[in-house]
matplotlib code that plots the C-alpha trace (Angstrom):
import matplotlib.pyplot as plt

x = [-8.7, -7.1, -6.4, -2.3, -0.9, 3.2, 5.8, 8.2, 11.7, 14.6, 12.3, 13.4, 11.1, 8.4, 9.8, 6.4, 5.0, 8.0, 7.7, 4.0, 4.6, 7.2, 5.2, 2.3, 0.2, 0.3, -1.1, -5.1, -4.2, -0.4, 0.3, 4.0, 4.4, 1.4, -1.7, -3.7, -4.0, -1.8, -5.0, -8.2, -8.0, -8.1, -6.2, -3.3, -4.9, -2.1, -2.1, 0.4, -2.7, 0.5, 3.5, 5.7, 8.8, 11.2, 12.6, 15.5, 16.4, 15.1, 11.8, 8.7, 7.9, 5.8, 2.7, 0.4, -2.5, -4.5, -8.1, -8.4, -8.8, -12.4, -11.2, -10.1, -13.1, -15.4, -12.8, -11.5, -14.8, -15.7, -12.4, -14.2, -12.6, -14.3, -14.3, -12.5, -12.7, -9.7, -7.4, -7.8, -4.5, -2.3, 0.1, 3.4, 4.7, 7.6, 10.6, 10.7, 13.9, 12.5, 12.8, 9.1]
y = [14.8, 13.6, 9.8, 9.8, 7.1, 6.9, 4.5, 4.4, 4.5, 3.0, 1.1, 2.7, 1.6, 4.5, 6.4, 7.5, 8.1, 10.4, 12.1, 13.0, 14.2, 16.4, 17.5, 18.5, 15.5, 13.1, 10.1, 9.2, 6.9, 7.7, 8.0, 8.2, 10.9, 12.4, 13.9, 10.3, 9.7, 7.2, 4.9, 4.9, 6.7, 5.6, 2.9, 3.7, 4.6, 2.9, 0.3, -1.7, -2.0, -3.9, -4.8, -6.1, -8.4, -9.1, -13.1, -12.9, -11.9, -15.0, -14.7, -12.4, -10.3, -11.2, -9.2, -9.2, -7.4, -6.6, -5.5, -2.4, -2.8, -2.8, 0.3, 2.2, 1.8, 4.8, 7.1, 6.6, 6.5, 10.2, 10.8, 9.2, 5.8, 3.0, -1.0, -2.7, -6.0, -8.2, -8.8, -12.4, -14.5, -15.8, -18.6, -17.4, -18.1, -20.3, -18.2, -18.2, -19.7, -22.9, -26.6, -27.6]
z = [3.9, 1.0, -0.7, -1.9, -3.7, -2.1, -3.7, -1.3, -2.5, -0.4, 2.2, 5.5, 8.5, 8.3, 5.2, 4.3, 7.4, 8.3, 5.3, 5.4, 8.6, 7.7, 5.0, 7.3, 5.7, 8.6, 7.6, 9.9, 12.7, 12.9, 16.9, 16.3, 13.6, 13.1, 15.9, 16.7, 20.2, 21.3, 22.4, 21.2, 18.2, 14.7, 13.6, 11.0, 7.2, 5.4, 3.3, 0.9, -2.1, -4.6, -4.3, -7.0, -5.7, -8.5, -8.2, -10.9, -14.4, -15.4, -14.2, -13.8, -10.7, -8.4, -8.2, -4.7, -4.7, -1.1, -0.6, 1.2, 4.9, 6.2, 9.2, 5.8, 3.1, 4.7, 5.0, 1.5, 0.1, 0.9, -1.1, -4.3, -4.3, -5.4, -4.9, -7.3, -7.8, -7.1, -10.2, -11.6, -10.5, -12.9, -12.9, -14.1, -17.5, -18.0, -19.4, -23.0, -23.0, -20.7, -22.3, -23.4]

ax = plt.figure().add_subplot(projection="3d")
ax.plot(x, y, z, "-o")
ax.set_aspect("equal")
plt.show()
């Protein structure tokens, strides 16, 4: 078993579990593309850990950050990941160019 870090690139439904699959990587828990039984097997190992959403040209992205599922942590911890803790939020900055 192995721990991959994806970016997915054009945001099809199931890019990266389609491409896994086709890569003979299917992804723990996939019942669709990869060999999980279709009930009662383990649930899907995939998880969006960040995602950066950019508002305008005008403005910073925003950044959401997700714990790691509880159904994931003892599978990825045999791969040597470890716990981190939760970035600190930040409010976002007023532009530069913003009236004081």
């Amino acid at each position: 078993m192995t721990w991959l870090e994806l970016e997915p690139l054009t945001g099809r439904t199931h890019q990266l579990r389609v491409h896994c699959a086709a890569q003979s990587w299917p992804i723990v828990g996939d019942d669709i593309y990869g060999t999980a039984p279709r009930f009662r097997g383990p649930m899907l190992h995939l998880h969006a850990r960040e995602i950066v959403v950019p508002i305008s040209k005008n403005k910073p992205p925003v950044h959401v950050t997700a714990p790691v599922p509880a159904h994931m942590r003892e599978r990825l911890t045999a791969c040597g990941w470890r716990e981190e803790p939760a970035p600190p939020v930040e409010a976002p900055k007023p532009p530069a160019d913003a009236p004081a």
